[in-house]
Each structure stands twice: as C-alpha cells, then as structure tokens.
C-alpha positions as CSV (number, residue, x, y, z in Angstrom):
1,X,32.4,-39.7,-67.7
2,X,30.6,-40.4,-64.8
3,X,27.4,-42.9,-64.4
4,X,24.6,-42.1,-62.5
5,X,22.6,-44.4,-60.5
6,X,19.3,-45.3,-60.7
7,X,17.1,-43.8,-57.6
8,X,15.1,-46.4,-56.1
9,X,11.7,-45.4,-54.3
10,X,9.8,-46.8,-51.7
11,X,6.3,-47.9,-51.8
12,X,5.8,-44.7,-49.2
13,X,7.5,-42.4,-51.5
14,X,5.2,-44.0,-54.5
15,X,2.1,-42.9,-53.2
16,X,2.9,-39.7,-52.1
17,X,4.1,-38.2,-55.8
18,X,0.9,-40.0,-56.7
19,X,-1.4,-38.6,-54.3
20,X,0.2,-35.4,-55.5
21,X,-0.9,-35.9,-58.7
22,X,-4.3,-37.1,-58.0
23,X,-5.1,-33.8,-56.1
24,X,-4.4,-32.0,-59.2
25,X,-2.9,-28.7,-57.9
26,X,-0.1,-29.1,-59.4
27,X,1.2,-30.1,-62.9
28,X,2.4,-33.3,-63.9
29,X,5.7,-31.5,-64.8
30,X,6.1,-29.6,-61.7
31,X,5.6,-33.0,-59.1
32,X,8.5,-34.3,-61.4
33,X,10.7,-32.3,-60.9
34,X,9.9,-31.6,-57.7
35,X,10.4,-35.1,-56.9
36,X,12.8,-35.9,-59.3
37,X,11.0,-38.2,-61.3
38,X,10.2,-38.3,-65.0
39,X,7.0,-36.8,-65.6
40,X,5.9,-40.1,-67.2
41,X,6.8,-41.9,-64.4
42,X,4.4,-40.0,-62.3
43,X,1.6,-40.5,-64.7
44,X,2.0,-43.9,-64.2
45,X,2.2,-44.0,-60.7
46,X,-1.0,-41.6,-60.7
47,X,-2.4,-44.6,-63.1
48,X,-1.8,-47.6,-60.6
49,X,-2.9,-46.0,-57.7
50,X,-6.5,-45.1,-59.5
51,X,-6.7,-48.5,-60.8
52,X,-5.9,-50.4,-57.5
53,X,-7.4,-48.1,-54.8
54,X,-10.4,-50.1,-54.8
55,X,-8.3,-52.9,-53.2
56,X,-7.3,-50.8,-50.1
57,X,-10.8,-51.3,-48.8
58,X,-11.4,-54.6,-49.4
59,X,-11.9,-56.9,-46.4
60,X,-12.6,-60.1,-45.0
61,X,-15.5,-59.9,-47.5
62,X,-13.4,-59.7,-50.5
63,X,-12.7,-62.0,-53.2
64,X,-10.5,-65.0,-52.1
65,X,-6.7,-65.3,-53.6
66,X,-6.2,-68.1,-55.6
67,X,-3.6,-70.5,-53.9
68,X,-2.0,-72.3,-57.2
69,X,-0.5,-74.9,-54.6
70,X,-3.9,-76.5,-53.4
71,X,-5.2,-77.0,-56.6
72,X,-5.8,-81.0,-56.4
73,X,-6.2,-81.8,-60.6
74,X,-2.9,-79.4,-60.9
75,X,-1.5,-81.6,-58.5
76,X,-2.7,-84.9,-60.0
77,X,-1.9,-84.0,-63.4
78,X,2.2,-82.9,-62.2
79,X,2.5,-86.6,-60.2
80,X,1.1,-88.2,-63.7
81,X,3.8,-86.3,-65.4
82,X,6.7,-87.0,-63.6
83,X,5.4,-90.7,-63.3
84,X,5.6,-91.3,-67.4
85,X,8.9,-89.5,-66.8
86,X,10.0,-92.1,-64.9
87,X,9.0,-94.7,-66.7
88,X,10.5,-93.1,-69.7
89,X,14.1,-93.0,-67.7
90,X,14.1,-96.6,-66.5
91,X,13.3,-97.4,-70.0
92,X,16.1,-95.6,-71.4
93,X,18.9,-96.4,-69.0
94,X,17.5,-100.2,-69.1
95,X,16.5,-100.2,-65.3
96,X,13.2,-101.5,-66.1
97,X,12.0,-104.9,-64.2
C-alpha cells in the first residue's frame, strides 16, 4: 500500500486556479481536475480571493495594522502581573525581606 503525499501549492499557483475560477469559463469541476485540486478546494480559494481583493489596492492611505507590542496599558498591565508574581514566589520560597 503505498501513501501519497500531500501536494503543497504556492501562493502563485493559489491565485491562478482561482482567477480561473473567477473568470467563469470553466467549471468548478473541470479547473480541479485540471489542476489537480478538489473541487472544493477551489471554491474556497475562488472565496478568499473575492473576499480579500479589496486589500491588493490598498495603500499608504489604508487602515493602520495594529502592533500588539506597543500597546502601553497591555504592557503595564503584563509588568503588574509578573510583579504580584514575584511577590507571590519570594513569599513562598521565604525569600521575602
């Protein structure tokens, strides 16, 4: 019995069966297997690339990404934490002044 491995596709490859799909002159099932691809597999690369093609265009103008890391209460709030943590340990192990 032998096992067959998973094919794994590039982003490049990606769009292309979905672009394929978008164009709508072929069917679903003939991109597939074509490509050799489940045909649900293609719907759902033909669903992703609807839903995020808006984001291709977007610019300097576009919304900011959040960065997690700057976030100052975050921050505050994690050195709080590990400060009672601390305090918790030194009481514990009896290293308390």
């Amino acid at each position: 019995m032998s096992e067959s491995k998973r094919k794994i596709f590039t982003g490049a490859q990606k769009a292309k069966v979905a672009l394929e799909a978008v164009r709508g002159t072929k069917t679903i099932n003939e991109i597939a297997q074509e490509h050799g691809v489940h045909p649900t597999q293609v719907g759902q690369w033909k669903k992703e690339l609807m839903d995020n093609a808006g984001s291709l265009f977007e610019g300097k103008r576009g919304p900011k990404p959040v960065n997690a890391q700057n976030d100052p209460d975050r921050l505050y709030a994690k050195i709080g934490q590990l400060n009672m943590e601390l305090d918790w340990l030194k009481k514990k192990s009896g290293l308390s002044l």
